[in-house]
C-alpha positions in Angstrom: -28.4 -34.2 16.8 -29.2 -32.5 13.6 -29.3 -29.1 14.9 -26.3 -29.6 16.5 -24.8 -30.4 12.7 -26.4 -27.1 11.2 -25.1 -24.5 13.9 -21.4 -24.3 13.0 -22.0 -24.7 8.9 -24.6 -21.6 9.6 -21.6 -19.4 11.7 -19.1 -20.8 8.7 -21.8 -19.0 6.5 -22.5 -16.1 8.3 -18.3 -15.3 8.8 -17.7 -16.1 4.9 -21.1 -13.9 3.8 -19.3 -10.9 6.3 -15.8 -11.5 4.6 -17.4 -11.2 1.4 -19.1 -7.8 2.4 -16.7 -6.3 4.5 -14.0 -6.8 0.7 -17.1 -5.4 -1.3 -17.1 -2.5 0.7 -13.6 -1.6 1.7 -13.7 -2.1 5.2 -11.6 -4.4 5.3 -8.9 -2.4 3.1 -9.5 0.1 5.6 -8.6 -2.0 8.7 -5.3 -3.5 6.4 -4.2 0.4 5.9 -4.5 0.5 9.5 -2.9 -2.2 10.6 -0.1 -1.4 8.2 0.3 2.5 9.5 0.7 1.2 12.7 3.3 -1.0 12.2 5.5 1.3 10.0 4.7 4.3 11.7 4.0 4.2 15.5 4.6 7.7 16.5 1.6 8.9 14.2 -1.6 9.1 14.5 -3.8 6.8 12.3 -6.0 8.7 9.9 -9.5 8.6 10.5 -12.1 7.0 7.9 -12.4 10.0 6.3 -8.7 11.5 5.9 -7.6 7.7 4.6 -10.6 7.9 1.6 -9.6 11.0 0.4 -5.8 10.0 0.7 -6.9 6.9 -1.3 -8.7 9.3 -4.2 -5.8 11.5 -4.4 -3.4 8.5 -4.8 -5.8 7.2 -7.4 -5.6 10.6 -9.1 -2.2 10.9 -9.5 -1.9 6.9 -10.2 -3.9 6.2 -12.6 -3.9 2.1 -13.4 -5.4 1.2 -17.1 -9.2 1.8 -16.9 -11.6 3.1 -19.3 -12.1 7.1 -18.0 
């Protein structure tokens, strides 16, 4: 009976541990943009992994936000 207590807090624990990593590394921001590009623009192609970080650095670039550098 105990084990049967322990399996779904363990998968609780492994999806909140993969949340928590796919927001620390941008996946997940990644997979938003996507989601977003191909609701507002259906005729396009999505940009790959690569095109949307350097889109993302350039839009950082020219829109800076207050940080130190």
């Amino acid at each position: 009976m105990r084990t049967a207590l322990r399996w779904p807090r363990a998968v609780g624990w492994a999806r909140a541990v993969r949340w928590y990593l796919r927001e620390l590394t941008g996946e997940a921001e990644y997979d938003r943009h996507c989601e977003r590009h191909r609701r507002h623009h259906p005729q396009t192609p999505v940009p790959t992994r690569g095109e949307y970080q350097v889109l993302r650095t350039r839009h950082r670039e020219t829109h800076p936000q207050s940080r130190c550098c």
